[in-house]
PDB file of N, CA, C and O in Angstrom:
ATOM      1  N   UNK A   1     111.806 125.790  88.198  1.00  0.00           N
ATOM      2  CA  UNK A   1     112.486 124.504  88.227  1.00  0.00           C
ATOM      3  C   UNK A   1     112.040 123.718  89.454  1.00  0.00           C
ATOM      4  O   UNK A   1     111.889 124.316  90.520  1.00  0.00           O
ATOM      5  N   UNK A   2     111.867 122.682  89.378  1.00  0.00           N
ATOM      6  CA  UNK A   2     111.455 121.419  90.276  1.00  0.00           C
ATOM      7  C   UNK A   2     112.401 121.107  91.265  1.00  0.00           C
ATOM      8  O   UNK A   2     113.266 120.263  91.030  1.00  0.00           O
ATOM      9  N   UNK A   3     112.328 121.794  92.544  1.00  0.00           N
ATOM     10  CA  UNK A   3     113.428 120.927  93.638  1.00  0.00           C
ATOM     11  C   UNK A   3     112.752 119.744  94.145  1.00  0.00           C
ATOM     12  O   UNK A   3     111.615 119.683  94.613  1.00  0.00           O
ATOM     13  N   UNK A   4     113.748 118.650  93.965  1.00  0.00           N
ATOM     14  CA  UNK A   4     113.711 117.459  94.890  1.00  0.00           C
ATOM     15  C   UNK A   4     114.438 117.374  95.757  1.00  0.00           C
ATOM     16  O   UNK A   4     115.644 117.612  95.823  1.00  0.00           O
ATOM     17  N   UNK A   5     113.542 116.932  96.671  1.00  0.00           N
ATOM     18  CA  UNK A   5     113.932 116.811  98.216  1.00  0.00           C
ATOM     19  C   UNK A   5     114.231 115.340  98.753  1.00  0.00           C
ATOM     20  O   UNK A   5     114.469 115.120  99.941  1.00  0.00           O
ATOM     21  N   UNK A   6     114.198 114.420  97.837  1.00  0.00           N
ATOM     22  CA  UNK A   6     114.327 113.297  97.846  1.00  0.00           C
ATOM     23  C   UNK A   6     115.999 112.800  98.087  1.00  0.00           C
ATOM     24  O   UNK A   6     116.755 112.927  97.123  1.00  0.00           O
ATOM     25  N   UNK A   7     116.455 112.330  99.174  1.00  0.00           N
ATOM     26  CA  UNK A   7     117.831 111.441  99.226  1.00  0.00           C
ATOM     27  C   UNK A   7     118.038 110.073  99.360  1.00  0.00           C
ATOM     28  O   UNK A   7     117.353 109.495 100.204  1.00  0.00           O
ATOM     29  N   UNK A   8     118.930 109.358  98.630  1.00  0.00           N
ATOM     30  CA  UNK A   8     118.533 107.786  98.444  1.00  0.00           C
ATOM     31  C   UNK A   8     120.078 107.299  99.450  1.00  0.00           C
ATOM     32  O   UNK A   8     120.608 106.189  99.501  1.00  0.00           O
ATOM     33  N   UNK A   9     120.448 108.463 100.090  1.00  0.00           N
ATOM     34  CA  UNK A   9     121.594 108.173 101.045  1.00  0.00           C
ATOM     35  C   UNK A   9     121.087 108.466 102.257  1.00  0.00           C
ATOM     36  O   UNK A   9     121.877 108.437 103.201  1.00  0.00           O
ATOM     37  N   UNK A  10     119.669 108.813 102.514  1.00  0.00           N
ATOM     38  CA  UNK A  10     119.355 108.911 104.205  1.00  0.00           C
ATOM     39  C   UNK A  10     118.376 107.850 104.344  1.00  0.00           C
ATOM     40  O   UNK A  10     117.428 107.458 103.663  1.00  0.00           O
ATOM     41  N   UNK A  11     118.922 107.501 105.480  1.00  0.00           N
ATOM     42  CA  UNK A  11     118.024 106.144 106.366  1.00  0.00           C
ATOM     43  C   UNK A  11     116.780 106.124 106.480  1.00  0.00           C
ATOM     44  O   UNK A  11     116.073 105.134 106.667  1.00  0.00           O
ATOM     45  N   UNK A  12     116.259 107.923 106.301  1.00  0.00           N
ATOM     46  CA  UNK A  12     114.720 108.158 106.663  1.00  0.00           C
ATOM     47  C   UNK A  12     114.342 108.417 105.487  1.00  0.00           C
ATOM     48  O   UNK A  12     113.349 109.140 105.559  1.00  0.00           O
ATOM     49  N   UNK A  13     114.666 108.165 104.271  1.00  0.00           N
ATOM     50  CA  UNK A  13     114.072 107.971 102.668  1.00  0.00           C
ATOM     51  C   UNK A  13     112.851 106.725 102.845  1.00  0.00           C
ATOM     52  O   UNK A  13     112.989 105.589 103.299  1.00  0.00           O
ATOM     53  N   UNK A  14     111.585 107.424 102.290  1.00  0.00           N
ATOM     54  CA  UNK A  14     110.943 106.369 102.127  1.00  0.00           C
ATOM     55  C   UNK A  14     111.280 105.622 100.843  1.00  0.00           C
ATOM     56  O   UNK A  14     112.111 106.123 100.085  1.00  0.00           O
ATOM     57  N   UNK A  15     110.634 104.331 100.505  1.00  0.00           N
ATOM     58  CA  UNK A  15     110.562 103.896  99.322  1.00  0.00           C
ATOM     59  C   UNK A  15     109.666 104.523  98.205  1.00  0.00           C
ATOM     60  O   UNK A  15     110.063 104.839  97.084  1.00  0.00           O
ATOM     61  N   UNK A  16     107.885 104.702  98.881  1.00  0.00           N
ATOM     62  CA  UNK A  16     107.009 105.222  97.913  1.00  0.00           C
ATOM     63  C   UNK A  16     106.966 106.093  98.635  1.00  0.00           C
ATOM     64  O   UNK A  16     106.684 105.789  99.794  1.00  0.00           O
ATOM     65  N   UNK A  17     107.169 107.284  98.387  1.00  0.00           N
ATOM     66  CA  UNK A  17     106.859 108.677  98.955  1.00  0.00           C
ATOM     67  C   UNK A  17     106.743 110.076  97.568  1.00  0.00           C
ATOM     68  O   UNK A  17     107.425 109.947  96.551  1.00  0.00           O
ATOM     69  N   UNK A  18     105.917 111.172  97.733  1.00  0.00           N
ATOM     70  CA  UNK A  18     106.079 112.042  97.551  1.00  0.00           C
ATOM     71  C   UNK A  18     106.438 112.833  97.204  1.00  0.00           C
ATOM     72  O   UNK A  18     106.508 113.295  98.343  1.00  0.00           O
ATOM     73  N   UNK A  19     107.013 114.013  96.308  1.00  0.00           N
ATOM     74  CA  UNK A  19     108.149 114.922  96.500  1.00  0.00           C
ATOM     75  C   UNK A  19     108.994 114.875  97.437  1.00  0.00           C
ATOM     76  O   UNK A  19     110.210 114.696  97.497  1.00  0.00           O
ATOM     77  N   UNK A  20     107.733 115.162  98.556  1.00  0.00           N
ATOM     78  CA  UNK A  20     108.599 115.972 100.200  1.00  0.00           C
ATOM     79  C   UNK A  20     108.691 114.294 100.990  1.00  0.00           C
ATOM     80  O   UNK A  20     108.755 114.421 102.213  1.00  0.00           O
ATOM     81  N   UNK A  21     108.705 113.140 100.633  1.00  0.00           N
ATOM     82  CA  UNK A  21     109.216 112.322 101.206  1.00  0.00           C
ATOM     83  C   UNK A  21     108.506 111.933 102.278  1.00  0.00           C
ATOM     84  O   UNK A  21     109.070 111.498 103.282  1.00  0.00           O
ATOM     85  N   UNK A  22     106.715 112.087 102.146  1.00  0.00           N
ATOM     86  CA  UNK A  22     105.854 111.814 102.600  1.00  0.00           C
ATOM     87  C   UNK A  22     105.229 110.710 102.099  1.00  0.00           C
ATOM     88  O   UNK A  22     105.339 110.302 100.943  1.00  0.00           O
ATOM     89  N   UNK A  23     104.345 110.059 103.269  1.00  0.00           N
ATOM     90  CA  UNK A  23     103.333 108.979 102.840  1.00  0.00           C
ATOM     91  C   UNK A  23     102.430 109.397 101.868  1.00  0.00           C
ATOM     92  O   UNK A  23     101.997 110.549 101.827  1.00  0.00           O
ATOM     93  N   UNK A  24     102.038 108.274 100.865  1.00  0.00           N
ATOM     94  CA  UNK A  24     101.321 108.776  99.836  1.00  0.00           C
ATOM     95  C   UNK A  24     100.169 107.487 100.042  1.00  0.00           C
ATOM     96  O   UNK A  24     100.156 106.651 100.946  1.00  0.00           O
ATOM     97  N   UNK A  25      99.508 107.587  99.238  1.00  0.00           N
ATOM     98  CA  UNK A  25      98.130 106.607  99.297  1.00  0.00           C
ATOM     99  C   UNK A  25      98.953 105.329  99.613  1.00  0.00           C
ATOM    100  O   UNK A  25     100.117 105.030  99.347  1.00  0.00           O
ATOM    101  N   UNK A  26      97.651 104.472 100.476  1.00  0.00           N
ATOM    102  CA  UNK A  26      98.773 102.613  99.952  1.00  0.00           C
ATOM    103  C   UNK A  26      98.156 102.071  98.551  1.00  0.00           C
ATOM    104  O   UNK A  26      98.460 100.992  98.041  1.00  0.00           O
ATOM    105  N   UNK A  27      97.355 102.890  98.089  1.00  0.00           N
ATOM    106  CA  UNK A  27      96.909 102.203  96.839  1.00  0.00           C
ATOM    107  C   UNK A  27      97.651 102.537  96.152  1.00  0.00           C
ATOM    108  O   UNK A  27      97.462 101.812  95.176  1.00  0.00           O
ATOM    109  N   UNK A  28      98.442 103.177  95.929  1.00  0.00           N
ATOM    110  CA  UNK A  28      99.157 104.175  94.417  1.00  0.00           C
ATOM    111  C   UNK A  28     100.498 103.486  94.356  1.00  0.00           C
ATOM    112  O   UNK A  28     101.121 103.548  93.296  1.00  0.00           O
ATOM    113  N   UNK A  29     101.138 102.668  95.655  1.00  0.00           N
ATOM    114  CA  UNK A  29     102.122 101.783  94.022  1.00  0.00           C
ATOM    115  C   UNK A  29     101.465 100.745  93.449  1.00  0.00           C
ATOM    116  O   UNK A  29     101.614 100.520  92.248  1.00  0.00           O
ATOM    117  N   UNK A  30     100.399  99.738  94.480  1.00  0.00           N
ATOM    118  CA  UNK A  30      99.832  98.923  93.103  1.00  0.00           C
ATOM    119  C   UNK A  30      98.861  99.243  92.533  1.00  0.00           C
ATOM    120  O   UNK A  30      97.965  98.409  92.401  1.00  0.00           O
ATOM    121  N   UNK A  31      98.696 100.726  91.936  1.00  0.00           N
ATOM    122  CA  UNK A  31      98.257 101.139  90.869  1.00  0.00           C
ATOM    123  C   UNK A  31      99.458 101.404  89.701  1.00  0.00           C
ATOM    124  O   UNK A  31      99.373 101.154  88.498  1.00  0.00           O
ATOM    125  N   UNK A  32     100.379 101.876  90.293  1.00  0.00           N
ATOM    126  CA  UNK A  32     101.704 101.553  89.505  1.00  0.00           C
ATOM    127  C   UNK A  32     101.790 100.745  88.829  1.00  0.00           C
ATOM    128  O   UNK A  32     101.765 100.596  87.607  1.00  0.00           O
ATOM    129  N   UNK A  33     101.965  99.816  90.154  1.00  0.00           N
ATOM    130  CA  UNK A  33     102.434  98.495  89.153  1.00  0.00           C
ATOM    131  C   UNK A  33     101.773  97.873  88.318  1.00  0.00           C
ATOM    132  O   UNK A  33     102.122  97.210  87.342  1.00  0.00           O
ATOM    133  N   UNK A  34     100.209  98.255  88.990  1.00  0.00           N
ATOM    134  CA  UNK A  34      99.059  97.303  87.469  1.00  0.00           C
ATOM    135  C   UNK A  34      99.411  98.067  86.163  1.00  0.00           C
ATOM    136  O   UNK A  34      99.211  97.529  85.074  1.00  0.00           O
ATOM    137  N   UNK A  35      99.935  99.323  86.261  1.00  0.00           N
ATOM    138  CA  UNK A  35      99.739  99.905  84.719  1.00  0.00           C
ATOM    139  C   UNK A  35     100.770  99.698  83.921  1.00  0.00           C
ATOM    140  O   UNK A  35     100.622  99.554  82.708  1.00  0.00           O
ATOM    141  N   UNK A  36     102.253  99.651  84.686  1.00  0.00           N
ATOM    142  CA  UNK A  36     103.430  99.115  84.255  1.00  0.00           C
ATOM    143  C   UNK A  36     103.533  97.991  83.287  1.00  0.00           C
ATOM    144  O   UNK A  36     104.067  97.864  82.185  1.00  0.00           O
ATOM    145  N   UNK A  37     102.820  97.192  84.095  1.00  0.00           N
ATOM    146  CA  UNK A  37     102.693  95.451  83.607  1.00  0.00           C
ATOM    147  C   UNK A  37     101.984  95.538  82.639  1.00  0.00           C
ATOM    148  O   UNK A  37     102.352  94.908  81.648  1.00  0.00           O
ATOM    149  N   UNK A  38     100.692  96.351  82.550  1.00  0.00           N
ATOM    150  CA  UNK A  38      99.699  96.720  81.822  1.00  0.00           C
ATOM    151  C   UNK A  38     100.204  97.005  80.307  1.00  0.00           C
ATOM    152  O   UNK A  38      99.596  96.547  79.340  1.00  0.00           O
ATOM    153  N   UNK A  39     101.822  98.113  80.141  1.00  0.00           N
ATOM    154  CA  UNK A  39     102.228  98.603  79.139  1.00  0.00           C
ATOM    155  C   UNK A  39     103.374  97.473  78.514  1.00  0.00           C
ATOM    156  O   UNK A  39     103.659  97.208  77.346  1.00  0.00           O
ATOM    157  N   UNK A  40     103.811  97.021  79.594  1.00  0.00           N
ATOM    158  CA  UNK A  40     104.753  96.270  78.761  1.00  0.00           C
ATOM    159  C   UNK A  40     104.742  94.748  78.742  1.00  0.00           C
ATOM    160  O   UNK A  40     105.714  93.995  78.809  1.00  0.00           O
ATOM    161  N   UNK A  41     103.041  94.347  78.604  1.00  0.00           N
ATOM    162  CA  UNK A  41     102.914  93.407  78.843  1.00  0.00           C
ATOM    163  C   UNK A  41     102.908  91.943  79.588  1.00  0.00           C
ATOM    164  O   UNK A  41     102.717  90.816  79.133  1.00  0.00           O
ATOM    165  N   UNK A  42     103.172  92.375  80.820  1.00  0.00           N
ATOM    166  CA  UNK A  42     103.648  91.272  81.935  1.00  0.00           C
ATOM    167  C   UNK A  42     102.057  91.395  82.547  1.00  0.00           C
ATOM    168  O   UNK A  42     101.107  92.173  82.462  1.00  0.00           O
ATOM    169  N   UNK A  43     102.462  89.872  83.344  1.00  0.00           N
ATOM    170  CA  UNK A  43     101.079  89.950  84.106  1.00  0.00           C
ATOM    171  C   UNK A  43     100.938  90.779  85.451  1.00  0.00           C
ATOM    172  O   UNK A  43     101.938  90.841  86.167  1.00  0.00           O
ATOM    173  N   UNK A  44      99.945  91.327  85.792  1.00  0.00           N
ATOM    174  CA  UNK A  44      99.457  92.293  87.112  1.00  0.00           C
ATOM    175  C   UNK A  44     100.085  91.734  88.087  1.00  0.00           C
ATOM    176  O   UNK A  44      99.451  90.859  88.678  1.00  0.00           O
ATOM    177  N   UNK A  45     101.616  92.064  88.610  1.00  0.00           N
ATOM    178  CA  UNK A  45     102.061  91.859  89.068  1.00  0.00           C
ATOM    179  C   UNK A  45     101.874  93.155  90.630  1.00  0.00           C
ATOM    180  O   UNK A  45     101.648  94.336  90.365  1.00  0.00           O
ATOM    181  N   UNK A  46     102.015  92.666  92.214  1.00  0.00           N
ATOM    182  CA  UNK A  46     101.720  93.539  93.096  1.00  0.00           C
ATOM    183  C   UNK A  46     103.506  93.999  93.695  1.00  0.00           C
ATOM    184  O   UNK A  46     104.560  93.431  93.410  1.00  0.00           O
ATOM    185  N   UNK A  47     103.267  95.250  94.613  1.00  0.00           N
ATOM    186  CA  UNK A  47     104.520  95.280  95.082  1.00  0.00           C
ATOM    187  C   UNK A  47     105.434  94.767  95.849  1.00  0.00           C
ATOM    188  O   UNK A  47     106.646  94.943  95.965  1.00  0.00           O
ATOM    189  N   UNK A  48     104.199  93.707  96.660  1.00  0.00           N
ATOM    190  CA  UNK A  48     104.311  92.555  97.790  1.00  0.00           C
ATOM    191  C   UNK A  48     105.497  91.080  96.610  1.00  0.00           C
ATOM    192  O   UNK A  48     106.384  90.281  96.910  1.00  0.00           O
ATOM    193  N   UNK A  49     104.935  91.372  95.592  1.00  0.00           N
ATOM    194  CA  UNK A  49     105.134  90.118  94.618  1.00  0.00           C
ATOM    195  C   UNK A  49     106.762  90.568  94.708  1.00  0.00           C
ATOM    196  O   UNK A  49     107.553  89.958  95.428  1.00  0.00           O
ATOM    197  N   UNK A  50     107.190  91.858  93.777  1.00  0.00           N
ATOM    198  CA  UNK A  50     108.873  92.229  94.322  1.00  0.00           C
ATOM    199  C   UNK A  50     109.621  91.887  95.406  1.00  0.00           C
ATOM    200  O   UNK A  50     110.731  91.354  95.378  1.00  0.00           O
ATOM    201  N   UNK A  51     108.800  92.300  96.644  1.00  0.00           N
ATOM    202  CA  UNK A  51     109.410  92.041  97.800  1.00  0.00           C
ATOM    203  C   UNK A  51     109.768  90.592  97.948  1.00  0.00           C
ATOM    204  O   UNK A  51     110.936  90.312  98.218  1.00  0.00           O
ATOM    205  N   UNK A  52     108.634  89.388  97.756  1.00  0.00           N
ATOM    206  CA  UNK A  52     108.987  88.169  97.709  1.00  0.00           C
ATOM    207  C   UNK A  52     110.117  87.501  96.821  1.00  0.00           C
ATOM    208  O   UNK A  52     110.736  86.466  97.067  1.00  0.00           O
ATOM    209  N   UNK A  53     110.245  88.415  95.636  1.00  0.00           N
ATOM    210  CA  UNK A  53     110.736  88.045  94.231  1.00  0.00           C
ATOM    211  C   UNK A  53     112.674  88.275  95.336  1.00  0.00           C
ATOM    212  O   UNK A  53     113.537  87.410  95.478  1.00  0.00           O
ATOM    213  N   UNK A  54     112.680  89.450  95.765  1.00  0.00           N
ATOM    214  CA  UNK A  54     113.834  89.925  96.073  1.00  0.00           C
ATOM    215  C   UNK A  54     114.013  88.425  97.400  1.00  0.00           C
ATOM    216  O   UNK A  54     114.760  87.512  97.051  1.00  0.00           O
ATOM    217  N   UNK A  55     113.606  88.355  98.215  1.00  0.00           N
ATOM    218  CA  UNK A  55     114.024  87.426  98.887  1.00  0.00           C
ATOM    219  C   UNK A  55     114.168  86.182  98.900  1.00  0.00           C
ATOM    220  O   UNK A  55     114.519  85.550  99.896  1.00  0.00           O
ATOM    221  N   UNK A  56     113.933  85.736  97.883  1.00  0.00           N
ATOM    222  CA  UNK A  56     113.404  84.464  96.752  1.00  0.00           C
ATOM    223  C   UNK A  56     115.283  84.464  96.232  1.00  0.00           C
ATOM    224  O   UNK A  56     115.980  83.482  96.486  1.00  0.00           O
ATOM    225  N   UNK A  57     115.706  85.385  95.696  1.00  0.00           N
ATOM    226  CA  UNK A  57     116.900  85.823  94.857  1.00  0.00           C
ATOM    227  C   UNK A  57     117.774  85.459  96.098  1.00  0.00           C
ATOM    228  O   UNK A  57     118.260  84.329  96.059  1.00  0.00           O
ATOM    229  N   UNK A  58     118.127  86.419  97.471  1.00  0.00           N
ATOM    230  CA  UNK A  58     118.728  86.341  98.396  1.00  0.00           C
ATOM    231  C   UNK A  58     118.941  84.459  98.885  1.00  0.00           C
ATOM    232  O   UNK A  58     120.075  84.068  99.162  1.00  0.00           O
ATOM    233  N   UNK A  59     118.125  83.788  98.915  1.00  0.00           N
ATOM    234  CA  UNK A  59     117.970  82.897  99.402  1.00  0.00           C
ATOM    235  C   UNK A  59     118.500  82.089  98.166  1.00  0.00           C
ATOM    236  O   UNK A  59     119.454  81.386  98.500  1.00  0.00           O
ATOM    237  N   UNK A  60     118.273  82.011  97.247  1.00  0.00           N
ATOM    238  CA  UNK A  60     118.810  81.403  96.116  1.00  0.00           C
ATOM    239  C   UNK A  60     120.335  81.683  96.264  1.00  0.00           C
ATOM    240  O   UNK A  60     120.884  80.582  96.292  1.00  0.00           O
ATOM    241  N   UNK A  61     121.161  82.575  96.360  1.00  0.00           N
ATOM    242  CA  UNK A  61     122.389  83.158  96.578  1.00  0.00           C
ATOM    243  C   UNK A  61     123.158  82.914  97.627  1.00  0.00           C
ATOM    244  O   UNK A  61     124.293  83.360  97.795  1.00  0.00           O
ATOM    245  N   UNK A  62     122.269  81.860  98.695  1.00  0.00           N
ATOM    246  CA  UNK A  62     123.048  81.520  99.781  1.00  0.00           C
ATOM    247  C   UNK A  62     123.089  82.450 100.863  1.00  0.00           C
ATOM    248  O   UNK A  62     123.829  82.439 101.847  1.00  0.00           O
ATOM    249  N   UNK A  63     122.223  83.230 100.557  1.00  0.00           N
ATOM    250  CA  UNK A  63     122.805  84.842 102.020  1.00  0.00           C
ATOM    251  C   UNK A  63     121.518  84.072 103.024  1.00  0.00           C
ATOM    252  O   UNK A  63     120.372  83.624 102.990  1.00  0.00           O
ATOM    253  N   UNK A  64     122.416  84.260 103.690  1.00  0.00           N
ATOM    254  CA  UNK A  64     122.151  84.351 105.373  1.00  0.00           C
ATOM    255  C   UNK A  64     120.956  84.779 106.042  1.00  0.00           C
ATOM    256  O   UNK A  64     120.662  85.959 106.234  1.00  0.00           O
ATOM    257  N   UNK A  65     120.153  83.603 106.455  1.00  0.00           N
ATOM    258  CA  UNK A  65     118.697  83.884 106.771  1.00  0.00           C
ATOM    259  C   UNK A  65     118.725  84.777 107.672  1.00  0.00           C
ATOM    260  O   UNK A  65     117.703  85.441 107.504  1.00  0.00           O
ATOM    261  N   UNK A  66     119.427  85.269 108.720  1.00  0.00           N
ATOM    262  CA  UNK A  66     119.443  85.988 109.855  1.00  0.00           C
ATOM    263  C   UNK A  66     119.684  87.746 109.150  1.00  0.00           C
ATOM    264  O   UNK A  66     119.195  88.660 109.815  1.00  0.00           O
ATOM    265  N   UNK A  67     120.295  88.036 108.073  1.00  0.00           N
ATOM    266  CA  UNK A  67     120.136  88.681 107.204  1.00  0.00           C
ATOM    267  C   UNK A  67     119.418  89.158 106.334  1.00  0.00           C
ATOM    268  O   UNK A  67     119.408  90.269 105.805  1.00  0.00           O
ATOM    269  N   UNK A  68     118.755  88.192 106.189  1.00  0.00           N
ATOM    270  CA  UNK A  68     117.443  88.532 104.653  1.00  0.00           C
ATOM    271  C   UNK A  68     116.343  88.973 106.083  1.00  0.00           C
ATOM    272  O   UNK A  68     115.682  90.011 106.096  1.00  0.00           O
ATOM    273  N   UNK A  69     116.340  88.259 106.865  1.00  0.00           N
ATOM    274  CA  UNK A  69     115.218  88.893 107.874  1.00  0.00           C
ATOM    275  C   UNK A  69     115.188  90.080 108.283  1.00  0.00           C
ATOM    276  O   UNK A  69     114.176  90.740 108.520  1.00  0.00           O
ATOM    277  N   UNK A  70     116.804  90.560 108.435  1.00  0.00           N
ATOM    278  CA  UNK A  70     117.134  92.156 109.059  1.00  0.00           C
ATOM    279  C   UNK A  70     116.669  93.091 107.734  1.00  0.00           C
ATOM    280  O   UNK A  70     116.152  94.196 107.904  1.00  0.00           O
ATOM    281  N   UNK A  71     116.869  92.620 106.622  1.00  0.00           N
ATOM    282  CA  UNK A  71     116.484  93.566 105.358  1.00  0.00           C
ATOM    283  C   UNK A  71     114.895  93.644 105.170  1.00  0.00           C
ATOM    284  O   UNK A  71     114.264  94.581 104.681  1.00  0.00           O
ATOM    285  N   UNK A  72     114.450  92.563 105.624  1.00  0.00           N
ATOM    286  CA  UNK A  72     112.993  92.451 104.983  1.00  0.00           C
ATOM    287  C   UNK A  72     111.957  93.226 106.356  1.00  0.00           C
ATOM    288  O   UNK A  72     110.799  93.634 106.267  1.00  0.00           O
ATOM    289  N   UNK A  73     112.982  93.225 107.711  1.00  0.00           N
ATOM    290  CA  UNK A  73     112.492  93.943 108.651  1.00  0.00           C
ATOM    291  C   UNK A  73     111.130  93.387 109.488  1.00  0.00           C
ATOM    292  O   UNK A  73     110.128  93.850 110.033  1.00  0.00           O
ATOM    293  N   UNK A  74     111.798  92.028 109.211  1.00  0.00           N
ATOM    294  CA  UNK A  74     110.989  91.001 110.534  1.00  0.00           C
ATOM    295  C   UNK A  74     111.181  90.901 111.567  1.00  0.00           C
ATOM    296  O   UNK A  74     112.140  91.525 112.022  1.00  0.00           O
ATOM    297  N   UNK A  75     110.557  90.262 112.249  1.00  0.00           N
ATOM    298  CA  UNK A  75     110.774  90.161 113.821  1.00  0.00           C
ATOM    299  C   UNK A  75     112.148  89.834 114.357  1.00  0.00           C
ATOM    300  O   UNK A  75     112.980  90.391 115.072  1.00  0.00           O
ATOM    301  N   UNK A  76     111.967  88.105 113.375  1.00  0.00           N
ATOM    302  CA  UNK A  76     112.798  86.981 113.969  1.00  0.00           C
ATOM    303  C   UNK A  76     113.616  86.701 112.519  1.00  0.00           C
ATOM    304  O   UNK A  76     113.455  87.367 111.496  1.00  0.00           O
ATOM    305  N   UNK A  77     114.528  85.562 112.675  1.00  0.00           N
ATOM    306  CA  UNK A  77     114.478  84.731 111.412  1.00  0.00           C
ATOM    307  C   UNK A  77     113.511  83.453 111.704  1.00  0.00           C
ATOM    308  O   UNK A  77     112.769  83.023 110.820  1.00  0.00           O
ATOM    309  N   UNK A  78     113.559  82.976 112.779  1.00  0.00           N
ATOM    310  CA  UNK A  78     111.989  82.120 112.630  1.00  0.00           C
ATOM    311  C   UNK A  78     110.866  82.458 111.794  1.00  0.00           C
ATOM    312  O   UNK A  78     110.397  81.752 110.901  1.00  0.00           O
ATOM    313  N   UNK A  79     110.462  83.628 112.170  1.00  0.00           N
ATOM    314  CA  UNK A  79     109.200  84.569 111.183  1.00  0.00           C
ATOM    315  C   UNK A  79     109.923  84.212 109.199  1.00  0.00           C
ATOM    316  O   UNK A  79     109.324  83.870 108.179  1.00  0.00           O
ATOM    317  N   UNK A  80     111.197  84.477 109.431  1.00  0.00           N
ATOM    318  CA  UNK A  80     111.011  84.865 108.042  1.00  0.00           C
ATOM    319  C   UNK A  80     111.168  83.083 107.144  1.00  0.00           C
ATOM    320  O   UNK A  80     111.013  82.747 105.970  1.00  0.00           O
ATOM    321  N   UNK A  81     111.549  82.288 108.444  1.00  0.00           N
ATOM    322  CA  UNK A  81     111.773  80.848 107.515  1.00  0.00           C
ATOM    323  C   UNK A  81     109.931  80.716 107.454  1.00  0.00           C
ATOM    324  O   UNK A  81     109.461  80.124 106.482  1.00  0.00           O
ATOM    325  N   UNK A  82     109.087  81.216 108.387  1.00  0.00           N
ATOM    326  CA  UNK A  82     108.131  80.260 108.440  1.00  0.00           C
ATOM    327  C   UNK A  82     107.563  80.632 106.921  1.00  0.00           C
ATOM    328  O   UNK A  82     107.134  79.880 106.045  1.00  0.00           O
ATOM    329  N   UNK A  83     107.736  82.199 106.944  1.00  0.00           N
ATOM    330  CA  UNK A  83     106.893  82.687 105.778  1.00  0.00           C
ATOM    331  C   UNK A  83     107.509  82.180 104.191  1.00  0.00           C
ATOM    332  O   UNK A  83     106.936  82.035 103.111  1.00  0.00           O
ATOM    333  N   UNK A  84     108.687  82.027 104.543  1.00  0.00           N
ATOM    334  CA  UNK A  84     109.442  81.560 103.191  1.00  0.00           C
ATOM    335  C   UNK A  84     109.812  80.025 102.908  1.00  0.00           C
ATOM    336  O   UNK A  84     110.484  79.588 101.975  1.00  0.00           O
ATOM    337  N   UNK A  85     109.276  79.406 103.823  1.00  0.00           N
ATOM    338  CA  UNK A  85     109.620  77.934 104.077  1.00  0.00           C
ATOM    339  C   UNK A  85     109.609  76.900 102.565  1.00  0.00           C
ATOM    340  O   UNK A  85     110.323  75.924 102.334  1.00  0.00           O
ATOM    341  N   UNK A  86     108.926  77.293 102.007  1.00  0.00           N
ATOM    342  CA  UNK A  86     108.590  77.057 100.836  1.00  0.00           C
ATOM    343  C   UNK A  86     110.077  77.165  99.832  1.00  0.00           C
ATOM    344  O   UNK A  86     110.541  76.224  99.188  1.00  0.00           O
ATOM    345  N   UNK A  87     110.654  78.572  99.905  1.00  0.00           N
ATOM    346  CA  UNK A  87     111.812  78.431  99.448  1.00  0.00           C
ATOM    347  C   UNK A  87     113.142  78.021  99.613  1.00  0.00           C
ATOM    348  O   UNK A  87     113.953  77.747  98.729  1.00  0.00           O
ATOM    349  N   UNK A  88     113.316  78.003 101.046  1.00  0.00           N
ATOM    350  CA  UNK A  88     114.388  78.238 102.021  1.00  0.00           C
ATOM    351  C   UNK A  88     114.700  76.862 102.377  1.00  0.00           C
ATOM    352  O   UNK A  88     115.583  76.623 103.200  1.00  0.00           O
TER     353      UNK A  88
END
């Protein structure tokens, strides 16, 4: 039987990791994701594209730029208006 070692309640969980909750290639989630899109028909979408998609949503919702910056794990919220200025 397969133990996972994986916890989605500790702080030190990666996102793309491993079994053992190790770094794995940086190519292998957007190889993921090209094949995903690939099966169910969406366009080649990257994992960078989510991340934007999610803060795109936040900002639409009214939450708190000084917030979406602490999640997205920027510097500043300056940094994160400049990069999102477009939406924000």
């Amino acid at each position: 039987m397969l133990q996972v070692r994986v916890s989605t309640f500790s702080a030190k969980q990666l996102v793309f990791s491993n079994i053992d909750n190790e770094f794995i290639q940086l190519a292998h989630p957007r190889l993921w994701m090209q094949r995903i899109c690939k099966r169910v028909g969406l366009p080649i979408l990257s994992p960078h594209a989510l991340r934007h998609t999610f803060a795109t949503l936040l900002f639409s919702k009214d939450v708190n730029i000084k917030f979406v910056s602490i999640l997205l794990g920027h510097s500043s919220a300056a940094f994160t208006i400049d990069v999102y200025a477009d939406v924000y």
